[in-house]
Backbone as JSON, one array per atom type, in Angstrom:
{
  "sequence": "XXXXXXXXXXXXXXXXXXXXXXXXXXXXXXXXXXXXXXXXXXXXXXXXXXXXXXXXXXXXXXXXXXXXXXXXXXXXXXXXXXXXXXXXXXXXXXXXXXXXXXXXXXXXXXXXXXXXXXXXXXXXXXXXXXXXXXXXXXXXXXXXXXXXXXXXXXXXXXXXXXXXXXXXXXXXXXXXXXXXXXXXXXXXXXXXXXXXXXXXXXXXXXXXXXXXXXXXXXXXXXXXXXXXXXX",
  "N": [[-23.1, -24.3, 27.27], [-20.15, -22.49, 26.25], [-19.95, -19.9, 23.58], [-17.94, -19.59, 20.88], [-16.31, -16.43, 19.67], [-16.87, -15.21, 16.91], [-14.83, -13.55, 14.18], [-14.88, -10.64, 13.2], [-14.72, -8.07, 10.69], [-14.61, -5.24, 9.11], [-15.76, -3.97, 6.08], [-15.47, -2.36, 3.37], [-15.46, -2.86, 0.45], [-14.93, -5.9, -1.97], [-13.3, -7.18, -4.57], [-12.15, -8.36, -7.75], [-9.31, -7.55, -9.43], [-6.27, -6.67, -11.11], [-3.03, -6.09, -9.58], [-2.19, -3.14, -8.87], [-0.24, -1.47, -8.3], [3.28, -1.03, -7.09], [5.34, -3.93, -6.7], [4.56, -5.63, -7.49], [2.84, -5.78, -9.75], [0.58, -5.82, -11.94], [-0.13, -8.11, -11.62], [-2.62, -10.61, -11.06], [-5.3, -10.59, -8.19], [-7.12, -10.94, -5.27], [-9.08, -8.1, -3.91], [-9.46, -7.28, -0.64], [-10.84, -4.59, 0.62], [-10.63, -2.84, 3.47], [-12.79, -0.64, 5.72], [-12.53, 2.82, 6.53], [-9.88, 5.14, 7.67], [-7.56, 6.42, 9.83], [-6.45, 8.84, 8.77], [-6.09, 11.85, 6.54], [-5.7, 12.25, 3.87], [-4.53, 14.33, 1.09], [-5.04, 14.26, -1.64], [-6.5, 11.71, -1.59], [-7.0, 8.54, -3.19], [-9.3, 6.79, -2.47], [-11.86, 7.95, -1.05], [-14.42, 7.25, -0.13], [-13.66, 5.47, 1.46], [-12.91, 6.46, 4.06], [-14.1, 7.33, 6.19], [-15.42, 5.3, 7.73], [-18.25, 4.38, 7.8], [-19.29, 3.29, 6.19], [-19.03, 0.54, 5.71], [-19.09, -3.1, 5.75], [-19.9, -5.34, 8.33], [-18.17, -8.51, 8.66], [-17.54, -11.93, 8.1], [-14.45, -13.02, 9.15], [-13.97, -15.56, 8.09], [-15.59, -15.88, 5.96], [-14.6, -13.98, 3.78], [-11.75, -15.05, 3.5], [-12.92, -17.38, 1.9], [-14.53, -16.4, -0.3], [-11.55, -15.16, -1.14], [-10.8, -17.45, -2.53], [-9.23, -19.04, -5.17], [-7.58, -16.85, -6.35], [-4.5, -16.57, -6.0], [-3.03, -14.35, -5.09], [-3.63, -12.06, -2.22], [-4.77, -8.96, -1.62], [-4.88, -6.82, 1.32], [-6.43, -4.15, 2.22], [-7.38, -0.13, 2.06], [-8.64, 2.64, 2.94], [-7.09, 2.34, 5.77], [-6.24, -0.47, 6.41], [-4.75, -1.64, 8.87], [-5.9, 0.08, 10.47], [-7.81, -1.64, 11.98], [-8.26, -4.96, 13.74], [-6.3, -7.16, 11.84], [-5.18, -9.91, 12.21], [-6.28, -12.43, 12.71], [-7.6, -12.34, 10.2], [-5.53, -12.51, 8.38], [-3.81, -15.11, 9.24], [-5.7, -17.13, 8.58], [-5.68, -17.05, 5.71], [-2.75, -16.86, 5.13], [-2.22, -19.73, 4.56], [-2.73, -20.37, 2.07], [-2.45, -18.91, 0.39], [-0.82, -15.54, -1.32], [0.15, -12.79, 1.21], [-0.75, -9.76, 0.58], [-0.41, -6.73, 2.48], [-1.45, -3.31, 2.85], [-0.23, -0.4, 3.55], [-0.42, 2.45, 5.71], [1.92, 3.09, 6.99], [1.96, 4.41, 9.21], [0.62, 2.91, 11.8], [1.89, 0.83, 13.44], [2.29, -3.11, 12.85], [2.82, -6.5, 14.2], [3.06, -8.98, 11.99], [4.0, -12.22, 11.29], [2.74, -13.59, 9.24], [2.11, -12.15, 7.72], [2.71, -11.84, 3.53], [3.73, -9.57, 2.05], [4.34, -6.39, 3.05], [3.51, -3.57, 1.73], [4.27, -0.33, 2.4], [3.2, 2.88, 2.78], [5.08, 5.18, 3.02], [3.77, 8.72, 3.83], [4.42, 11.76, 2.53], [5.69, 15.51, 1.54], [3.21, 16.75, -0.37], [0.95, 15.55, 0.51], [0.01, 16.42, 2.9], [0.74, 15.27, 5.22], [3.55, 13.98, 7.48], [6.28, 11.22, 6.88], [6.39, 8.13, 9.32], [9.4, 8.0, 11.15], [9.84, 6.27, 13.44], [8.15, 4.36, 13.67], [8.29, 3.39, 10.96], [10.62, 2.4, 11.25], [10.18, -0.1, 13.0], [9.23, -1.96, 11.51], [11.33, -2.23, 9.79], [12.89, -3.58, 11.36], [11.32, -6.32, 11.76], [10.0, -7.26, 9.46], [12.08, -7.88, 7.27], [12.88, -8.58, 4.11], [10.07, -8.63, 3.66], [8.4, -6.32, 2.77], [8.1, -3.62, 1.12], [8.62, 0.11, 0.24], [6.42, 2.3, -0.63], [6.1, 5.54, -2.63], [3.97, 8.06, -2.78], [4.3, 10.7, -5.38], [3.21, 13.98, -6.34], [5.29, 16.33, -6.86], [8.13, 17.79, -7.17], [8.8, 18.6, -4.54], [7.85, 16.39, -3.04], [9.47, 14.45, -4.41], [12.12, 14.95, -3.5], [11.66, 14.73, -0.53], [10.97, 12.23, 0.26], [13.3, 10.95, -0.42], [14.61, 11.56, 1.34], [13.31, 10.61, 3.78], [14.15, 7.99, 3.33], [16.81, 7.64, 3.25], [17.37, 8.72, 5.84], [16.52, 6.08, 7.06], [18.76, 4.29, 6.48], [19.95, 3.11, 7.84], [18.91, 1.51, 8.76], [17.23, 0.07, 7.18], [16.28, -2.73, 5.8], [18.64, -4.58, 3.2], [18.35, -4.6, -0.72], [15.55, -3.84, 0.08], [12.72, -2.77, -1.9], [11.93, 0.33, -3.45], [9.3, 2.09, -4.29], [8.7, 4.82, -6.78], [6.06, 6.55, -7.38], [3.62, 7.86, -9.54], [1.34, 10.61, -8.46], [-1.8, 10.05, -9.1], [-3.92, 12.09, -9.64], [-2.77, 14.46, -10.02], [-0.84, 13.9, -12.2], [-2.27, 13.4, -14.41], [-3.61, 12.36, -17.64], [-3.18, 10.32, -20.18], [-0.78, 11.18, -22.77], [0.11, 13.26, -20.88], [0.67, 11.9, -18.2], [2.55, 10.01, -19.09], [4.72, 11.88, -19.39], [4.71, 12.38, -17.02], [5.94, 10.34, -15.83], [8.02, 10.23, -17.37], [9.69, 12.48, -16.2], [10.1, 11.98, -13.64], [11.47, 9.33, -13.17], [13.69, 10.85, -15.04], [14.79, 11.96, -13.0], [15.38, 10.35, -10.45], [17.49, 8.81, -12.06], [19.46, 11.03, -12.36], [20.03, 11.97, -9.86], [22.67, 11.11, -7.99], [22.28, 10.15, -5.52], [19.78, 8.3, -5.12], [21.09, 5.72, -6.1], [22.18, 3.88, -4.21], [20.02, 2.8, -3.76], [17.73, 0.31, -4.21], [15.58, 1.47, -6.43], [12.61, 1.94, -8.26], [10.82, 3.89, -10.7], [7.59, 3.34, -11.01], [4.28, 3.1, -12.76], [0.83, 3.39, -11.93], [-1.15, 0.77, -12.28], [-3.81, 0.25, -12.28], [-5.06, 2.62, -12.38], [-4.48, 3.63, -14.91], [-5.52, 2.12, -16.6], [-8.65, 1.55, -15.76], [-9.31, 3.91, -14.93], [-9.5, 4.2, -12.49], [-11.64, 3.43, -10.93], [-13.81, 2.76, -8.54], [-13.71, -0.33, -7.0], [-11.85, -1.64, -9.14]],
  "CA": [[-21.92, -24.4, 26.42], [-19.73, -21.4, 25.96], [-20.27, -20.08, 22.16], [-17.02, -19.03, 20.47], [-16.61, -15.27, 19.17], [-16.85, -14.99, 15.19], [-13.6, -12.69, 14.24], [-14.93, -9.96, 11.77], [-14.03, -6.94, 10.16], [-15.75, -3.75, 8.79], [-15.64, -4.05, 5.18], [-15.72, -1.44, 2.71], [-15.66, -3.65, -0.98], [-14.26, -6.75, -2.62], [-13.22, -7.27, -5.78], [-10.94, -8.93, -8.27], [-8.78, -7.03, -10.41], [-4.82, -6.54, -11.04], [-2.4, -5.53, -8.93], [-1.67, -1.67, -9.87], [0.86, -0.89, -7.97], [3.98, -1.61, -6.59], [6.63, -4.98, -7.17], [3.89, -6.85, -8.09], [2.26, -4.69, -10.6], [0.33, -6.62, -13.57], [-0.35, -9.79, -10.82], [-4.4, -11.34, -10.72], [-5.39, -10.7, -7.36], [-8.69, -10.17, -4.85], [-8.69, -7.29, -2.69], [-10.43, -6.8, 0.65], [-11.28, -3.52, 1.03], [-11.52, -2.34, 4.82], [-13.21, 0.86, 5.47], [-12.1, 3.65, 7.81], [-8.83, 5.54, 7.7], [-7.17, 8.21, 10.49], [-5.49, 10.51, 7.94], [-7.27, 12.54, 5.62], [-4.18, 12.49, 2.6], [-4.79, 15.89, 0.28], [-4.98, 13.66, -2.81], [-6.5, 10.19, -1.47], [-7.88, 8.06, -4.41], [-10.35, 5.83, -1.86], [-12.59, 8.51, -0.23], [-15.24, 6.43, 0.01], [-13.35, 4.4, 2.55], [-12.41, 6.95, 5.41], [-14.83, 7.4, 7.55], [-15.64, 4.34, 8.27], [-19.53, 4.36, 7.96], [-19.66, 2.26, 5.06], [-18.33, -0.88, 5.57], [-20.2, -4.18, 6.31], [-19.24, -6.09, 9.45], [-18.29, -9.57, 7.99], [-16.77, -12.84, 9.19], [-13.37, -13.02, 8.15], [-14.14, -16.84, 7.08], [-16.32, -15.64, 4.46], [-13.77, -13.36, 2.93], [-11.22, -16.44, 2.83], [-13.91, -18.29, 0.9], [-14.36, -15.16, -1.34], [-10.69, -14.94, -2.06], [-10.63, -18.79, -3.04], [-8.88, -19.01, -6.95], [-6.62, -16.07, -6.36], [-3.04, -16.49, -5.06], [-2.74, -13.38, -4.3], [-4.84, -11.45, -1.49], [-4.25, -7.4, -0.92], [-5.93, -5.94, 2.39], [-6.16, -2.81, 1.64], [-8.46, 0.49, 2.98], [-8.73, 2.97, 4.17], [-5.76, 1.96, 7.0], [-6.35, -1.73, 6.86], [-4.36, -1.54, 10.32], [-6.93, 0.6, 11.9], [-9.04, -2.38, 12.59], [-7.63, -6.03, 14.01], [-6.48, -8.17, 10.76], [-4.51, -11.08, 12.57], [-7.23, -13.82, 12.47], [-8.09, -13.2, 8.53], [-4.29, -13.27, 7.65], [-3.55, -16.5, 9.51], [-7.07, -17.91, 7.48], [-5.53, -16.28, 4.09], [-1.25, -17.4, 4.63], [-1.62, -21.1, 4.46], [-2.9, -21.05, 0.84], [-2.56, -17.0, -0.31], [0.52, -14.61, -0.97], [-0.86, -11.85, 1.47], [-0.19, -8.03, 0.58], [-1.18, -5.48, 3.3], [-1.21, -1.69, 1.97], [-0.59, 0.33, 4.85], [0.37, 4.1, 5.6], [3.4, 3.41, 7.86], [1.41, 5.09, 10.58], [-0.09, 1.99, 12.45], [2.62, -1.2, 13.46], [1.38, -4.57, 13.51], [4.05, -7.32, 13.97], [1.98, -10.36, 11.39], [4.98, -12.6, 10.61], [2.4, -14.54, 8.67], [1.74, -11.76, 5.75], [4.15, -11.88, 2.69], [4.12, -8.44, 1.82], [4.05, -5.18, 4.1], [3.54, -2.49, 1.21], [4.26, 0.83, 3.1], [3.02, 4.02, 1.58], [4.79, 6.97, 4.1], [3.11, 9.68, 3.61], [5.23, 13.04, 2.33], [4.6, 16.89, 1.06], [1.68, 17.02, -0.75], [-0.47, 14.33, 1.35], [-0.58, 16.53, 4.2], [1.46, 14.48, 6.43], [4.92, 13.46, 7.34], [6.45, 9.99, 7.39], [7.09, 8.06, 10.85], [10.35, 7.04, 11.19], [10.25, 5.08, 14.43], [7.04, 3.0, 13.04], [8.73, 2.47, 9.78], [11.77, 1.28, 11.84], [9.82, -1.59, 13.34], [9.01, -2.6, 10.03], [12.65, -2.58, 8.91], [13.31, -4.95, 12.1], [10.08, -7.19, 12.24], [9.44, -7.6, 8.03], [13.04, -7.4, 6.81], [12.26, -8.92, 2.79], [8.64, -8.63, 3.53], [8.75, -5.16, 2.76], [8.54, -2.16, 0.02], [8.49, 1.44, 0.61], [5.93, 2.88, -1.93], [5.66, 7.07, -2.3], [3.09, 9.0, -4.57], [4.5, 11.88, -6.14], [3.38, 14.74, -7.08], [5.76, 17.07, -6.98], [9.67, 17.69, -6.37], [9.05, 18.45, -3.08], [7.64, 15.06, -2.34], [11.04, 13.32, -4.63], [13.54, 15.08, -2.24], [11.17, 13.91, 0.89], [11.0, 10.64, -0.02], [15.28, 10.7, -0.63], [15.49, 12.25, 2.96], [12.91, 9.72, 4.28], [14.89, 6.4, 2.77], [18.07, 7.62, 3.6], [17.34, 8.43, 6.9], [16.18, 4.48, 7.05], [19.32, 3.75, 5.91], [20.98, 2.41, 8.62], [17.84, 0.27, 9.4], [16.65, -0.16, 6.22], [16.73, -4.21, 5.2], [18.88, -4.83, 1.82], [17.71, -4.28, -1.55], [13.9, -3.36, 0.12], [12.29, -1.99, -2.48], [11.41, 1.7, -2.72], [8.89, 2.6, -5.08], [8.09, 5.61, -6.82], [4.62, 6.42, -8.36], [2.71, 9.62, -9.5], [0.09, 10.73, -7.44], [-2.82, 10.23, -10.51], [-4.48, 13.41, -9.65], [-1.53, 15.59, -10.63], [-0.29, 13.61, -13.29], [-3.33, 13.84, -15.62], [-3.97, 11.1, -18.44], [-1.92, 10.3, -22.05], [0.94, 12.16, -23.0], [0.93, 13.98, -19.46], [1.1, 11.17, -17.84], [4.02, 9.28, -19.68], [5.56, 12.61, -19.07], [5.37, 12.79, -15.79], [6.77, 9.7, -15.79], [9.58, 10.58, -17.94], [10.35, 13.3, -15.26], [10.32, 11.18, -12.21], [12.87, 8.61, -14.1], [15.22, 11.55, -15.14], [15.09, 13.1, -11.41], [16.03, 9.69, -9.91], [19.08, 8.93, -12.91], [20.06, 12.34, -12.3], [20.22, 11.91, -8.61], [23.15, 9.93, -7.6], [21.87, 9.56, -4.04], [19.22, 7.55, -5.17], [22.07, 5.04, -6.59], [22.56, 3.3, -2.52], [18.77, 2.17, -2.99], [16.63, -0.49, -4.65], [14.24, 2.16, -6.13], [11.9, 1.76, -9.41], [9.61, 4.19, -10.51], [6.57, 2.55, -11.73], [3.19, 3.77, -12.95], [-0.8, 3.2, -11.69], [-1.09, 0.42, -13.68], [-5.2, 0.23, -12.6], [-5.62, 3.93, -13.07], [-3.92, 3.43, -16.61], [-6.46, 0.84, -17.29], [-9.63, 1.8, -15.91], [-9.31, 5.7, -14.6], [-8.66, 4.35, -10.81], [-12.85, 3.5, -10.63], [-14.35, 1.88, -7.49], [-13.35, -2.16, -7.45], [-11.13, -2.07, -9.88]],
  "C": [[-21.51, -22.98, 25.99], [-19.51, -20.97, 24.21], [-18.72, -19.62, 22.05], [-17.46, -17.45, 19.35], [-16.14, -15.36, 17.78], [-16.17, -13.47, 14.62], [-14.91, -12.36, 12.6], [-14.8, -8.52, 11.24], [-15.22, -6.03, 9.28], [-14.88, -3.81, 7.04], [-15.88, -3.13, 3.97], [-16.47, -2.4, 0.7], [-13.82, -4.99, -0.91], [-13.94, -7.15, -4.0], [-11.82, -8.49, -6.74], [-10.38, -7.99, -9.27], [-7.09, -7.33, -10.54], [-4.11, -5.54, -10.14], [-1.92, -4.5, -9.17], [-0.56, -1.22, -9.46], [1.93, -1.35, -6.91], [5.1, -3.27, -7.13], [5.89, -5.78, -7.91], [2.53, -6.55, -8.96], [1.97, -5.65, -11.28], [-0.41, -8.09, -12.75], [-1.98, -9.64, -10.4], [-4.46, -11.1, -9.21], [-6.54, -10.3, -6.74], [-7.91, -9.72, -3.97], [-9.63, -7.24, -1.92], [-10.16, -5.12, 1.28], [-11.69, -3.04, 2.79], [-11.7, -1.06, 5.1], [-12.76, 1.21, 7.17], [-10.6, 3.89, 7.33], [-8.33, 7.03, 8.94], [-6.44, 8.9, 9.87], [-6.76, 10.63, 7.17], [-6.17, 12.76, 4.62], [-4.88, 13.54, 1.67], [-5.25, 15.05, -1.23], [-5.81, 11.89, -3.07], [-7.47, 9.74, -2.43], [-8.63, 7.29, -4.11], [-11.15, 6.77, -0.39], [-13.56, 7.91, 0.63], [-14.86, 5.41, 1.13], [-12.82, 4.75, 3.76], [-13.04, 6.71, 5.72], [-15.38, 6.33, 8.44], [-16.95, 3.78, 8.81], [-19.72, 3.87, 6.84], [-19.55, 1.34, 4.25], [-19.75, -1.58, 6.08], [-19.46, -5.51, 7.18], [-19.23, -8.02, 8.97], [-17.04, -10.49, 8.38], [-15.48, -13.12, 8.54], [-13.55, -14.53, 7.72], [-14.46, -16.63, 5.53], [-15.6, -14.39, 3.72], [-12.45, -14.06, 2.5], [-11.66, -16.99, 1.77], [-13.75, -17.74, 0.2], [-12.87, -15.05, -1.97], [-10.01, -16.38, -2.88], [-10.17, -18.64, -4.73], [-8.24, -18.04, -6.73], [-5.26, -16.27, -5.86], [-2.92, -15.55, -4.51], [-3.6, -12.3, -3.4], [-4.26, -9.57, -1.08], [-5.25, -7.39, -0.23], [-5.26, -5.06, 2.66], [-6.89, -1.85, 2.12], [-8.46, 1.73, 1.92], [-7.06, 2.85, 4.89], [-6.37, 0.49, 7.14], [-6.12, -2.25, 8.28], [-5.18, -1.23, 11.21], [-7.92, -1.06, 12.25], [-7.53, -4.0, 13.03], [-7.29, -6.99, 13.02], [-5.93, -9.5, 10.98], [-5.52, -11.99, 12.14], [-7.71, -13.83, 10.7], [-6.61, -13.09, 7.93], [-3.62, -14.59, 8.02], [-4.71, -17.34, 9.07], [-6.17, -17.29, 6.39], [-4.13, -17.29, 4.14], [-1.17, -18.41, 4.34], [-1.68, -21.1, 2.64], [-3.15, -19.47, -0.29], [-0.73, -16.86, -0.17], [-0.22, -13.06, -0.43], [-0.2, -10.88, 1.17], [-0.71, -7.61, 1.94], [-0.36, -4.21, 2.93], [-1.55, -1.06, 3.05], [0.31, 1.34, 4.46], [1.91, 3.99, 6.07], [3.05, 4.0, 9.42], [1.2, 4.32, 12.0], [1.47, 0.81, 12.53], [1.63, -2.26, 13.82], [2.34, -5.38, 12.98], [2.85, -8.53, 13.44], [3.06, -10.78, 10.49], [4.17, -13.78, 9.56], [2.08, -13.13, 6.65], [2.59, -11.63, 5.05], [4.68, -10.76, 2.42], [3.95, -7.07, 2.6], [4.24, -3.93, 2.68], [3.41, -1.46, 1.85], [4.22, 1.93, 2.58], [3.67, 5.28, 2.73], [4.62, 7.89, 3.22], [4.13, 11.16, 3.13], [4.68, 14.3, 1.88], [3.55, 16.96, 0.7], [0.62, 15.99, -0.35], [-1.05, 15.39, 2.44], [0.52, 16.46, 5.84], [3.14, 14.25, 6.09], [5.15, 11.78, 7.56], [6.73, 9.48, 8.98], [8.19, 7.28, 11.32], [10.66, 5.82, 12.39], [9.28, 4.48, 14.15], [7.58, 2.48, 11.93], [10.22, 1.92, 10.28], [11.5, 0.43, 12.0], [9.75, -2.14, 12.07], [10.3, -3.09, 9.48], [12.97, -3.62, 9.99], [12.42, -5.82, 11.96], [10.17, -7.78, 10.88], [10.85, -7.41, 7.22], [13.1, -8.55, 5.21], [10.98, -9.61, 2.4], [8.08, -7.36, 3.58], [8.91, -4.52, 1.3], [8.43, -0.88, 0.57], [7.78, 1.89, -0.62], [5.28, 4.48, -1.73], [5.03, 7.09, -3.66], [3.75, 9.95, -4.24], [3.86, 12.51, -7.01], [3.93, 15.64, -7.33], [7.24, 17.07, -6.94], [9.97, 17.93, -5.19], [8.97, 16.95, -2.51], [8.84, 14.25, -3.19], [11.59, 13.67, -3.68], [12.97, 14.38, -0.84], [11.33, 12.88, 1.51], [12.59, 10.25, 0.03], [15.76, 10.95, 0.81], [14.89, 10.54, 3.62], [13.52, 7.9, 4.3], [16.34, 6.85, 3.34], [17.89, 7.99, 5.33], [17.13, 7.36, 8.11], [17.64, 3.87, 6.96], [20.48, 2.48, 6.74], [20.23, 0.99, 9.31], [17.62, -0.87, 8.5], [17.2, -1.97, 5.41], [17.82, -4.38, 3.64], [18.5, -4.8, 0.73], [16.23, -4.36, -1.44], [13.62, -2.22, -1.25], [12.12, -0.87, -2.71], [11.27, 2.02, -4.4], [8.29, 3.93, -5.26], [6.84, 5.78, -7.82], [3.97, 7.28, -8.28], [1.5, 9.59, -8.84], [-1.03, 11.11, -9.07], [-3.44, 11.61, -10.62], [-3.76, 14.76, -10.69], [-1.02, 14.92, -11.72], [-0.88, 13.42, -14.15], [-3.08, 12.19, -16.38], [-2.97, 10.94, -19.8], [-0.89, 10.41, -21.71], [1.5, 12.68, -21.65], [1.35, 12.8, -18.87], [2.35, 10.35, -18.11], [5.11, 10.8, -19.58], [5.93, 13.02, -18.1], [5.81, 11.45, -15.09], [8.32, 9.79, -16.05], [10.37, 11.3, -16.82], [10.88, 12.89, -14.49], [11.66, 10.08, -12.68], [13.98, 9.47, -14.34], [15.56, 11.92, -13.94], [15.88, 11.71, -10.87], [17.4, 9.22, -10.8], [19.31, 10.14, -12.69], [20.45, 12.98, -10.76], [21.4, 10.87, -8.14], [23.23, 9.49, -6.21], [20.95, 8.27, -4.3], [19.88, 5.57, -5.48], [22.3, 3.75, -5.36], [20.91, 2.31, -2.91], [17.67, 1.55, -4.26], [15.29, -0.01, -5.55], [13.96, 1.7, -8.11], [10.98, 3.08, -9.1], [8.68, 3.44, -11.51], [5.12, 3.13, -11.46], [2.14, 2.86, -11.91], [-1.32, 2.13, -12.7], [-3.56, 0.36, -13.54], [-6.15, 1.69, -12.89], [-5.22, 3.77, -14.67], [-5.1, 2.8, -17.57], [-7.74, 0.79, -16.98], [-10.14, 3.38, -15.17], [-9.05, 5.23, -13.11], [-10.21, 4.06, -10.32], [-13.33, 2.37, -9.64], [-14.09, 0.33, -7.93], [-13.32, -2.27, -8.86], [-9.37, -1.56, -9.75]]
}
């Protein structure tokens, strides 16, 4: 009798906490952690999950089970992409709202996940965005879709303004496009709510930004527990 192959994935951590960032900021949800990432971002707040030597190879059933009582499921990394996630988001869509938190780097057409959070990458990561990968996205996921940039700087606002508008002709209808301080650079307290304040006056004070769907919105799990392993 021919056995069947047991779909599973390289696992970094699981956890439950709140959704920190992005449209659905403040929302109960478990995340699946998959380890490994091909960028190295100048600022990345999940070190612990590049390299990809310290995950645990695990059946995507039993991370279904695990996200049982949540509605909402983020798979998240690392590059969640780098590895195969089809078989645990068609186990997750029937009875989940799935996130996936990806760079923009990697396509994967999965008309079963709800959300495609896309982080392209700009100035101070390192890297540039990729506009013909985040094209597919604007055809394949068209209001299954955000655009979410960290900022830390004014180089990376104008980047991000080139990067969306150069979308623009692709770019689905009021898609999202969030902005959000890169925690590192934006320190804790007072700095922080100030480098909020900034990012808010730069986009009202921009009337390009005006064409596009954009929010900035904080870290709400750095806010709330410094940004610390599964949470």
């Amino acid at each position: 009798m021919r056995m069947l192959a047991i779909a599973t994935l390289r696992v970094n951590e699981t956890f439950a906490s709140m959704q920190g960032e992005g449209t659905f900021i403040g929302t109960p949800s478990f995340f699946i952690r998959l380890d490994g990432c091909p960028l190295r971002c100048a600022w990345c707040d999940t070190p612990y999950a590049l390299e990809g030597d310290r995950g645990v190879e695990t059946p995507v059933e039993r991370l279904a089970d695990a996200a049982a009582g949540l509605h909402h499921v983020v798979i998240t990394g690392g590059e969640p992409l780098a590895q195969d996630i089809g078989a645990l988001v068609d186990l997750l869509a029937p009875w989940h709202h799935v996130t996936v938190e990806t760079s923009g780097t990697i396509f994967a057409d999965l008309p079963c996940v709800s959300l495609f959070s896309i982080s392209p990458k700009v100035g101070s990561s390192g890297y540039a965005p990729r506009p013909v990968t985040l094209a597919r996205y604007c055809a394949t996921a068209a209001g299954r879709m955000q655009l979410k940039f960290v900022i830390a700087d004014e180089r990376d606002m104008r980047e991000a303004l080139v990067c969306v508008e150069g979308l623009n002709s692709v770019l689905p209808p009021k898609t999202p496009i969030v902005l959000q301080p890169e925690s590192g650079s934006a320190g804790h307290g007072e700095r922080y709510l100030e480098t909020l304040r900034q990012m808010s006056e730069s986009v009202i004070a921009e009337p390009r930004w005006r064409a596009f769907a954009v929010q900035v919105l904080p870290q709400l799990h750095y806010l709330l527990w410094g940004g610390v392993p599964g949470r």
